[in-house]
C-alpha positions in Angstrom: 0.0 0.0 0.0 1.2 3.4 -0.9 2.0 6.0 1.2 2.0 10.3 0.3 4.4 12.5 1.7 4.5 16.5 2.0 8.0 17.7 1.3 8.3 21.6 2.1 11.5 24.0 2.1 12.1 22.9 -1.6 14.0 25.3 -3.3 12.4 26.8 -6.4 15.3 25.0 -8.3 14.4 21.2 -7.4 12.4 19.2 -10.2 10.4 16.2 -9.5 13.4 14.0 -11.0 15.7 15.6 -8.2 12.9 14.6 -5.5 12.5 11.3 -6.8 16.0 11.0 -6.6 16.5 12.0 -2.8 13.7 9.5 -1.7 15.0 6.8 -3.7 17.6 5.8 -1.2 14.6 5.0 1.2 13.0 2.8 -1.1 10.5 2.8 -4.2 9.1 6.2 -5.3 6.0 5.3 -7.3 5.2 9.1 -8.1 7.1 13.1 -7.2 5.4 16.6 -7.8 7.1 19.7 -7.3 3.9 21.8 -6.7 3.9 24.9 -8.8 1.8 27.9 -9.7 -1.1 28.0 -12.1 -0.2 31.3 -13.5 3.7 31.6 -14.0 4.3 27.8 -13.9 7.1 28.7 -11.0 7.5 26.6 -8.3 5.9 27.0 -5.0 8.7 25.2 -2.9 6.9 22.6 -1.9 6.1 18.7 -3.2 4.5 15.4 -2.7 6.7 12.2 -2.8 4.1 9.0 -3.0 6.3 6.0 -1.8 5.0 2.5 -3.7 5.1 0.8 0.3 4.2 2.3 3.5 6.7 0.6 5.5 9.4 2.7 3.4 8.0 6.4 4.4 8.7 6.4 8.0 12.4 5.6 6.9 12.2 8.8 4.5 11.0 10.6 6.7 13.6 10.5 9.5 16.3 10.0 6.9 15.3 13.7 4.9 13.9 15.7 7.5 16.3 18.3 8.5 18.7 17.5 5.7 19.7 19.9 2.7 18.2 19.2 -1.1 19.7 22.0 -3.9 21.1 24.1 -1.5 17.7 24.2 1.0 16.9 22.2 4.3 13.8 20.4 3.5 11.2 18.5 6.2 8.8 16.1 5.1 6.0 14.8 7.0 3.1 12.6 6.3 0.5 14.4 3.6 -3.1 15.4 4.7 -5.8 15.6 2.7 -7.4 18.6 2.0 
């Protein structure tokens, strides 16, 4: 079972690839957004990482929480739905 996490502190640099990348290490990244804006396309520094098993996000999150992605320090949590 899937799980969705929030990434935030992104730099307006990072692309999905680069987030996929990071979360990678924790396990199998079945989908990665960089959230950006409707109008100018820019990014809005933060993302959603979906990892393909839920045993693997706990691991992602204590491994990337606090550390530093293109120059930023990211956190990532579990995602909420809105």
């Amino acid at each position: 079972m899937p799980a969705r996490l929030f990434v935030g502190g992104l730099s307006y640099d990072t692309t999905a690839q680069t987030l996929k990348s990071a979360f990678e290490e924790f396990g199998e990244v079945a989908d990665a957004v960089v959230v950006t804006d409707r109008g100018t396309g820019n990014s809005r520094g933060f993302g959603f990482v979906t990892m393909a098993n839920r045993r693997d996000a706990p691991k992602a999150i204590d491994g990337l929480t606090d550390s530093e992605l293109d120059g930023r320090r990211i956190f990532v949590n579990t995602a909420t739905e809105r």
